[in-house]
C-alpha positions in Angstrom: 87.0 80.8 91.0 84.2 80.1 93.2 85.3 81.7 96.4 83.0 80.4 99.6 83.6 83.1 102.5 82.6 82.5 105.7 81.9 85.1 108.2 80.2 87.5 105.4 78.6 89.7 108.2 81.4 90.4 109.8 83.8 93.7 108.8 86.4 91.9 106.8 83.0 90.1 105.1 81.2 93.6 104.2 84.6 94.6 102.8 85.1 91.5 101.1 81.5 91.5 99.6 82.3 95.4 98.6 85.9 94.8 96.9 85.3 91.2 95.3 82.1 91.1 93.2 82.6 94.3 91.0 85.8 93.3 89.4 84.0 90.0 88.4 87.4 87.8 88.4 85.4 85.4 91.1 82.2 84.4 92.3 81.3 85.3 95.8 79.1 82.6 98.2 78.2 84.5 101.6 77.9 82.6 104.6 76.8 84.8 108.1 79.2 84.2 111.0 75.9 82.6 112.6 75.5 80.0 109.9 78.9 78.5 110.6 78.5 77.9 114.2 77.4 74.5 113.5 76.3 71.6 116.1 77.6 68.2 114.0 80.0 67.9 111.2 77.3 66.4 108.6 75.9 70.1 108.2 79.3 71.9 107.8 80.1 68.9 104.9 76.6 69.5 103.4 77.1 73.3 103.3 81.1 72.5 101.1 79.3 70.0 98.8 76.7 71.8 97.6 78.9 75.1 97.3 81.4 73.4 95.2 83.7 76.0 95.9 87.1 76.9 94.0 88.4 78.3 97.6 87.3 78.8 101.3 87.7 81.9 102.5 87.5 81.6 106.5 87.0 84.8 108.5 85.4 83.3 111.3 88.4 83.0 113.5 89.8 86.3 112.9 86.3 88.1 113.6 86.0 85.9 117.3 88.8 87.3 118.6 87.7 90.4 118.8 84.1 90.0 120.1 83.0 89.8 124.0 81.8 86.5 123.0 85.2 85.7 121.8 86.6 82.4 120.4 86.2 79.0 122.0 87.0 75.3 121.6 83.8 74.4 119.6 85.1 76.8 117.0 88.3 75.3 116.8 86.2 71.8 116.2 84.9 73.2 113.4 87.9 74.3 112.0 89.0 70.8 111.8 85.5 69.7 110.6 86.2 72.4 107.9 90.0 71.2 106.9 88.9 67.4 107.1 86.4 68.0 104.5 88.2 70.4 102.7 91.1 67.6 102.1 88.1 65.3 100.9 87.1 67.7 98.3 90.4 69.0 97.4 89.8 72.7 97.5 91.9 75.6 98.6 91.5 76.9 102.1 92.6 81.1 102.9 92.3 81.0 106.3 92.8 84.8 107.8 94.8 84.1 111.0 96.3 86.7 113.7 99.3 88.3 115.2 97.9 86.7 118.5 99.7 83.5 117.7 102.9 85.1 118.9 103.1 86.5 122.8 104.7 89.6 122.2 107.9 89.1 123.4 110.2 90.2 120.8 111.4 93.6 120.3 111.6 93.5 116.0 108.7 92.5 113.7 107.9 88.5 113.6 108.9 86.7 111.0 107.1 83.7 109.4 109.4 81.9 110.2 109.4 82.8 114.1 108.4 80.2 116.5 104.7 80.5 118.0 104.5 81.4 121.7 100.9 82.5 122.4 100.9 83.3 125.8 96.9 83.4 126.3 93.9 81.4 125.5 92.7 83.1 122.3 96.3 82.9 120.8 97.1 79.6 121.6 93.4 78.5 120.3 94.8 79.9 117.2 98.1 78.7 117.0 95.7 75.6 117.6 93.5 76.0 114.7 96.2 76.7 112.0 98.4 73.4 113.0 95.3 71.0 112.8 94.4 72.8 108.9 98.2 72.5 108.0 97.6 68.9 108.7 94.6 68.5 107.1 94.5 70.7 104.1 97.2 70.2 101.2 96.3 73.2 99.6 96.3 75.6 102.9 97.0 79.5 102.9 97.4 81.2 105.8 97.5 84.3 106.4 97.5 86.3 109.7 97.2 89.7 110.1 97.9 92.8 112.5 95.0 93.8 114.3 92.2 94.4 111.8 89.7 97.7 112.4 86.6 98.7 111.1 84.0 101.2 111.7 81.4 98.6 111.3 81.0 96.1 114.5 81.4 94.6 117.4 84.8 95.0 117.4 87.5 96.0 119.7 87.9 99.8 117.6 84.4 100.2 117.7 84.2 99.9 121.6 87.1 102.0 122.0 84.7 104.8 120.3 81.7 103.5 122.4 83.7 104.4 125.2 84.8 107.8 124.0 81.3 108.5 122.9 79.9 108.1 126.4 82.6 110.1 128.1 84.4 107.7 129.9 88.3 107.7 130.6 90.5 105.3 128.1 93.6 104.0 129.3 96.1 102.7 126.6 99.3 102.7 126.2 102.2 102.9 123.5 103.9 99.6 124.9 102.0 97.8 123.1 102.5 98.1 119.8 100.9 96.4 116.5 100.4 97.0 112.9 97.1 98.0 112.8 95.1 97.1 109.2 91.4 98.2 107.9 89.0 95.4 106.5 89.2 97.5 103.2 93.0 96.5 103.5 92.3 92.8 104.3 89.9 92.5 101.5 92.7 94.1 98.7 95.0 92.0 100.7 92.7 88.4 100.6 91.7 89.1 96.9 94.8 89.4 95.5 96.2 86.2 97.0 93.4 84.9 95.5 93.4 85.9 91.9 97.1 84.6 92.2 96.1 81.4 93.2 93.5 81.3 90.2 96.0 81.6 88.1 98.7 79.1 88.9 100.5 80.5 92.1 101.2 77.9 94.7 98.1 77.8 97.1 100.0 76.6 100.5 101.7 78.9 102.8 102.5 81.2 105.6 102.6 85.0 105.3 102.5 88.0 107.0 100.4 91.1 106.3 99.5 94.4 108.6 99.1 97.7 107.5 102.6 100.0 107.2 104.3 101.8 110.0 103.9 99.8 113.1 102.7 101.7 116.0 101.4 102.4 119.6 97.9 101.9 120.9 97.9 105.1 122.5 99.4 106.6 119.0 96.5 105.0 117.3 93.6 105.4 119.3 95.2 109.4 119.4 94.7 109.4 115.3 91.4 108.1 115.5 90.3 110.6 118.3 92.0 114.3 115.9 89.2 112.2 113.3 86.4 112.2 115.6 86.8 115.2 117.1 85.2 117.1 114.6 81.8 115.2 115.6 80.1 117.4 118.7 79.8 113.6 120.4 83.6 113.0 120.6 84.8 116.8 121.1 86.0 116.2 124.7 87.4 112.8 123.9 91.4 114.3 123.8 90.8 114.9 127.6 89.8 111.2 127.8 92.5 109.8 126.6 95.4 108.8 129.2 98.8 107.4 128.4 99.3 104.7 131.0 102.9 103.9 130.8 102.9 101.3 133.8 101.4 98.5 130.6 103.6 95.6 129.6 105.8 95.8 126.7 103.9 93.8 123.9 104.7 94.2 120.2 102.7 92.2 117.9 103.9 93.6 114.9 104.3 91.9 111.5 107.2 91.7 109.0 105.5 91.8 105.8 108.6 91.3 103.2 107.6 87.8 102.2 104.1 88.4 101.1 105.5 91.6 98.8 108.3 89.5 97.4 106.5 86.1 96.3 102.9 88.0 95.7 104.2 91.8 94.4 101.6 93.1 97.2 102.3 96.2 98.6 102.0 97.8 102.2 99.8 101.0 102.5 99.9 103.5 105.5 97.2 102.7 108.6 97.0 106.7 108.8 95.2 106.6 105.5 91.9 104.2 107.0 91.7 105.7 110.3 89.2 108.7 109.1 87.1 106.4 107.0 87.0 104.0 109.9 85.7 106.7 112.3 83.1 108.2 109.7 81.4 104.7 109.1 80.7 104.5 113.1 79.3 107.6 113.1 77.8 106.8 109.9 76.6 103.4 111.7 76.2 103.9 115.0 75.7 108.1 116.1 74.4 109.4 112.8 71.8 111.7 115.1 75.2 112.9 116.9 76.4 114.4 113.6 77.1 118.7 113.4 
């Protein structure tokens, strides 16, 4: 299939361009986050026709989120620019969605089949975004995810390491829990759906995925500090990190059962990406800093 990805800067892109292409079951089009931020329709259509994709692949939403820039309206416009066309030219459309759609609220793992409450802007933008593709796209796959983390940025990991790395106090909190996934993860994840789809399987949907064993921010961001610890930039960073136990109760975590039973894809432990996470910032980002 030819798959066109868009957002192929952006972590889940890097990891996406590093899984796909070497088993050579698809051909990979790249389009930078930048060059989707388009101004009038006619150049998003222009970009689809002469790609001639199989597939879209969008990981522009997913990747906003989690910037200081952050996601906004116009990018919701061109998600329907995107699933208007994509109707017209009868393609799939994978779009990598979030666990922001829901507010948080419950105390078990959401279900598919959960009602969406976002209870902010970025979720509800979201929640947005998928109903206008369902409506626009017959063949439409999506996907959302726990929160995604990479050692290659901006991202919301990365800046929890920034601040680490400059000695400053961190304040997080096991009430709100998720099930965090790497972008290695999301790319297994992404390309398996697709190679499925290639084949035959059904191309519309809604399913879950996030990484196994749900957990606290303040359990997390403690993994990810024993990691970087070892780094003479980050050896103080235990004494940094506070337990504030006065947060809200938020769990955004994901029940994953229907995307293992109808796609044979199977969980793997967040404990088993943290390290490689923190070694590709330092790798990135403090390589000088290194013992």
């Amino acid at each position: 299939m030819r798959v066109l990805l868009l957002g192929s800067d952006t972590p889940i892109g890097y990891s996406l361009r590093a899984f796909v292409p070497p088993l050579q079951r698809h051909e990979l089009i790249s389009v930078p986050l930048e060059a989707t931020r388009w101004t009038r329709q006619r150049h998003a259509k222009k970009l689809l026709k002469n790609a001639a994709a199989d597939l879209i692949l969008d990981a522009r939403l997913i990747t906003l989120i989690d910037r200081a820039d952050a996601l906004g309206p116009a990018d919701i416009e061109r998600s329907q620019w995107l699933g208007g066309i994509a109707g017209q030219l009868n393609c799939h459309y994978l779009l990598l969605s979030s666990c922001r759609v829901f507010s948080g609220q419950l105390s078990r793992p959401y279900r598919e089949s959960d009602r969406v409450d976002a209870n902010d802007e970025l979720g509800s933008l979201l929640v947005e975004a998928e109903n206008q593709l369902r409506e626009l796209v017959d063949s439409i796959f999506v996907l959302r995810l726990g929160w995604v983390f990479s050692g290659r940025g901006p991202s919301a990991f990365n800046r929890i390491l920034d601040r680490l790395r400059d000695g400053q106090t961190l304040r997080v909190s096991d009430n709100r829990r998720d099930c965090p996934v790497h972008s290695a993860e999301v790319a297994r994840v992404a390309a398996g759906v697709i190679d499925q789809i290639g084949v035959g399987a059904p191309g519309r949907g809604l399913f879950h995925y996030g990484s196994q064993g749900d957990t606290g921010y303040f359990s997390f961001v403690e993994a990810a500090v024993a990691c970087a610890s070892q780094f003479a930039r980050f050896g103080k960073s235990q004494e940094l990190l506070v337990e504030d136990e006065a947060m809200p109760r938020v769990n955004r975590s994901l029940d994953c059962t229907q995307i293992r039973h109808q796609f044979g894809i199977q969980q793997r432990p967040w404990r088993d990406f943290v390290e490689r996470a923190v070694r590709r910032y330092i790798q990135l980002y403090c390589e000088e800093n290194r013992d």
